[in-house]
Every structure is written in structure tokens, then in C-alpha cells.
C-alpha positions in Angstrom: 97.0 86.6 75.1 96.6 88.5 78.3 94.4 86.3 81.3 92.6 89.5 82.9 90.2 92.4 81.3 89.7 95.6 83.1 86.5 96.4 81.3 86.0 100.5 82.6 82.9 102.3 83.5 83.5 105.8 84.3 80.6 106.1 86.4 81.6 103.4 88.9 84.9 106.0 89.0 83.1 109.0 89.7 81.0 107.4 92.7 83.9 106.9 94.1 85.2 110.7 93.5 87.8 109.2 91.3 89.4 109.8 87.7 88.7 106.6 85.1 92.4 107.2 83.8 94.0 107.6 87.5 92.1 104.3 88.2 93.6 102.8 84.9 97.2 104.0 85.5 97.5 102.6 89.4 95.7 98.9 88.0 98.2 98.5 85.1 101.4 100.0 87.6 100.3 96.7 89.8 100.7 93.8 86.9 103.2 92.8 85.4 103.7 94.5 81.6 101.6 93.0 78.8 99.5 91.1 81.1 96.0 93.0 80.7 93.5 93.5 77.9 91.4 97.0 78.9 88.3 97.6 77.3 87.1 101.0 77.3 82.9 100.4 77.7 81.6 104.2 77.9 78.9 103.4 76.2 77.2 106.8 76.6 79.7 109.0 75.1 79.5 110.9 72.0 82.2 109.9 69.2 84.4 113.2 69.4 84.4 112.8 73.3 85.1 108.7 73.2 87.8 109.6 70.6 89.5 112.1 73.2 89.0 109.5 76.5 90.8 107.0 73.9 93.6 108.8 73.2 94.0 109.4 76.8 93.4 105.6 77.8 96.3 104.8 75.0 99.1 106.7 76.7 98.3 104.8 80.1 97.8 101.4 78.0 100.9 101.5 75.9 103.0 102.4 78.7 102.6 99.3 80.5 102.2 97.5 77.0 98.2 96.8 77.1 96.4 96.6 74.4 93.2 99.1 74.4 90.1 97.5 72.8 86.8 100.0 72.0 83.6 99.1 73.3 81.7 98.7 69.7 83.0 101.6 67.9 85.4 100.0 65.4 85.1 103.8 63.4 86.8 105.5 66.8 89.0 102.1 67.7 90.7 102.7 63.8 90.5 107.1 64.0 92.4 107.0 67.3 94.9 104.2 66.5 93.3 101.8 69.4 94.5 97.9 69.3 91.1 96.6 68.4 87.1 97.1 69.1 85.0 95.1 71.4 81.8 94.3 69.7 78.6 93.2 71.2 76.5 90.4 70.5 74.4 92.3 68.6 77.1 94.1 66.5 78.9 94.6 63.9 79.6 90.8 61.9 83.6 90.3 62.8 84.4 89.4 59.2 82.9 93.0 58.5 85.0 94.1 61.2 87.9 92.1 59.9 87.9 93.3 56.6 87.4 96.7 57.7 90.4 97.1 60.7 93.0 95.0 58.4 93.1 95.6 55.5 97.0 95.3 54.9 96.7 92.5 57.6 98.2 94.5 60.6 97.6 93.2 64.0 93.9 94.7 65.4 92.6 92.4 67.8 88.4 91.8 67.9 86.5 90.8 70.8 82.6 89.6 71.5 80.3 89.2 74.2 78.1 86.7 74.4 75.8 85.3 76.8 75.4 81.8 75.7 77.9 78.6 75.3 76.3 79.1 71.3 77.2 82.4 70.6 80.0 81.5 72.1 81.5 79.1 69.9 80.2 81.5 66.6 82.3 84.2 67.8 85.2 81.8 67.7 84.2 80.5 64.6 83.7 84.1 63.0 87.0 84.9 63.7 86.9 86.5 67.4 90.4 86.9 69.6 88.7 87.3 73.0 85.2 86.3 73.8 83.7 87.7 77.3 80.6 85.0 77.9 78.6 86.1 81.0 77.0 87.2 83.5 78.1 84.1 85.2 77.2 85.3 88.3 75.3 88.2 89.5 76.4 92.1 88.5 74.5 94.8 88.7 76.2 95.9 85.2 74.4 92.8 83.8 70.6 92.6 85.2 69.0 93.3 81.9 70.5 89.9 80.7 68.3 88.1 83.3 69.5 85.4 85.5 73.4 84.5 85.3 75.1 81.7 83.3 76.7 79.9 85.7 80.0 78.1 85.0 78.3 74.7 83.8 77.5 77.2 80.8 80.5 78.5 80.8 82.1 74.8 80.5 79.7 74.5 77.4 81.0 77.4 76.1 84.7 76.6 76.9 84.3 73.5 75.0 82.3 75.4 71.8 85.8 77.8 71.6 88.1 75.7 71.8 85.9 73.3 69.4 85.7 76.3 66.9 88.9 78.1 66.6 92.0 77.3 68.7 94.1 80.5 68.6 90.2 82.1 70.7 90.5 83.0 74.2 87.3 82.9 76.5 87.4 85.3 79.5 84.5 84.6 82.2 82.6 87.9 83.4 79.8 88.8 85.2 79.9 89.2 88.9 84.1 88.1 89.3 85.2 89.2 92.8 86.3 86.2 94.6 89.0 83.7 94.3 86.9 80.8 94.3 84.9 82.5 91.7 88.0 82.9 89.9 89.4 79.4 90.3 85.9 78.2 89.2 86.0 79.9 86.2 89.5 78.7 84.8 88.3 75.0 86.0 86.1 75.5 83.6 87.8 76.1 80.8 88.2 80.0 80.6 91.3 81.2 79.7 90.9 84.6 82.3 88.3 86.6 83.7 87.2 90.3 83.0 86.0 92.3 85.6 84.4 96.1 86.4 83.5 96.9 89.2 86.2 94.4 91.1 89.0 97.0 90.9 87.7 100.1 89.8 85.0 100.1 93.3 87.9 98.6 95.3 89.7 100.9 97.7 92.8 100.4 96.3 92.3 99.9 92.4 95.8 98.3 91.8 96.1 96.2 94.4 93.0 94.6 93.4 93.9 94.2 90.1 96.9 92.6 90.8 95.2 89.9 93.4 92.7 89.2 90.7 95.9 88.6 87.9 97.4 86.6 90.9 93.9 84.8 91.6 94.2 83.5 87.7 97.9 82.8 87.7 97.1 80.8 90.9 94.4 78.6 89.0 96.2 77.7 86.1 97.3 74.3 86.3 
């Protein structure tokens, strides 16, 4: 499994008078191949449109070998041939989503937020591949949530995955900008971090990937 998720937000693009793909392709033309999950979160979007962005997203992702996750939408993650839907906490059940997406048991991969070391551990239980627990520090993307985590929950929730179901990963999101945030975050147990705003904001989108994928590789003991 990958160790960094670019999670997208079109918006932050466009305030910076950039194009979500051309933000995509220089990010993923800084790693190394195979190395990033992207998760395309345009929440806003009608189906038809998200189904068009998605197709889009998959001819940046699969050149660099990426898989493409779907912010909720397992109907347009399956229509457009995407690697798997990202499902909020409050979504779709993952065996429902399981039994949906793989039928003839091809590889689809299923993600969760959470935003507690509980929920957690029942999205590894369920049957998740990636959890994103957070905020864990403060984001703008995240205020609704209320106050961040913090990485002693995340260490709660570290231990709840790996507890639950081994083959889980748990990425750490919320506020990830810094190294020390970043070396925090495996300490406590996460296997990477997912981030917005952190490269698609930055000046130079790829080169902040690429210190945040060297921030985690850095960390890892």
C-alpha cells in the first residue's frame, strides 16, 4: 500500500488560478511510480460531471500507476472504471460496498474516514484497505468536526487497526504540513499521511508532494 494520499479539492486549485488535473500530473511526476493513493473529494459535483473529472483523473493516475479512489460515490467509482471509493463515516456499510464493487473478487480497494480511534478499528474490522482518521491537527477543510484528534488518538486508533485487521493501513490527516507533524504521525502508528491543501496550495505542487512522500520515508524506522 502506498504511504501518502493526495486527497483533491478543486477549489483550493482554482484560488490559486490553477487546473485540479495539471496540479495532479506535476504531484505524481515528483514520486516515485506506485507510491500515491489520490482520492478525488469533489463533493459538490453532479454524477455526469464527477464521472467526466474521473475519467480525466484516471489517465493522469494510471500513468504514474496510482490508484484513483472516489469520494463516496461507489456507483461512479464502478461506471468509470476507478480503483475503489472512499466512503465516509457516515456511508455506505463496506461489506455493502464489498459485495457490490467485487463481485468476481477483482481487486477494488475501499477506504473510510473516521474521526475517532473507534470507528477506526470498525472500519478495519468491516473490511476497509485505508482508513483516513483525523483532523489531527487543525484544517480549515475540517472545522465542522470540532477540535482536532491529536496523535495520542491517533496512537489509540493505530492500535484499534492493527488490533482489528492486519492487511488495514491508517493514514493520519487533518492539518499535515510539517515534518515534525509528519514524523509524529508515523511514531504513532500511522502507516502515511493524507494531505489537501499541503501540495495542491503550495507553489510548487510536485515538489511538495515529493518532500511530504520524502518526510514519511524519512520517519519510517
Amino acid at each position: 500500500m502506498p504511504t501518502l494520499v493526495l486527497v483533491t479539492c478543486r477549489h483550493v486549485a482554482a484560488a490559486r488560478g490553477r487546473e485540479l488535473e495539471d496540479c495532479l500530473d506535476l504531484a505524481l511526476r515528483a514520486l516515485p511510480p506506485a507510491s500515491a493513493v489520490v482520492q478525488l473529494r469533489e463533493k459538490d459535483l453532479p454524477p455526469r460531471k464527477l464521472y467526466t473529472l474521473t475519467q480525466a483523473m484516471l489517465r493522469i493516475t494510471r500513468r504514474y500507476r496510482c490508484p484513483l479512489l472516489i469520494n463516496d460515490r461507489l456507483d461512479v467509482a464502478m461506471a468509470a472504471g476507478a480503483d475503489g471509493v472512499h466512503l465516509p463515516e457516515s456511508g455506505l456499510p463496506i461489506a455493502s460496498a464489498h459485495r457490490l464493487a467485487r463481485p468476481s473478487g477483482q481487486a477494488f480497494l475501499i477506504g473510510r474516514s473516521v474521526h475517532s480511534a473507534d470507528g477506526a478499528g470498525a472500519a478495519a474490522r468491516d473490511g476497509a484497505d485505508l482508513v483516513l482518521c483525523g483532523p489531527i491537527w487543525p484544517t480549515p477543510s475540517k472545522q465542522a468536526l470540532g477540535e482536532p484528534l491529536g496523535t495520542r488518538e491517533l496512537v489509540r486508533a493505530a492500535r484499534s487497526v492493527a488490533e482489528a485487521n492486519q492487511r488495514c493501513r491508517l493514514f493520519a490527516i487533518g492539518g499535515v504540513r510539517t515534518r515534525d507533524q509528519i514524523r509524529e504521525a508515523i511514531a504513532a502508528g500511522a502507516h502515511g499521511v493524507a494531505a489537501i491543501r499541503a501540495w495542491i496550495e503550495a507553489d510548487d505542487p510536485g515538489l511538495a508532494a515529493s518532500e511530504l512522500y520524502a518526510a514519511i520515508a524519512d520517519s519510517k524506522p
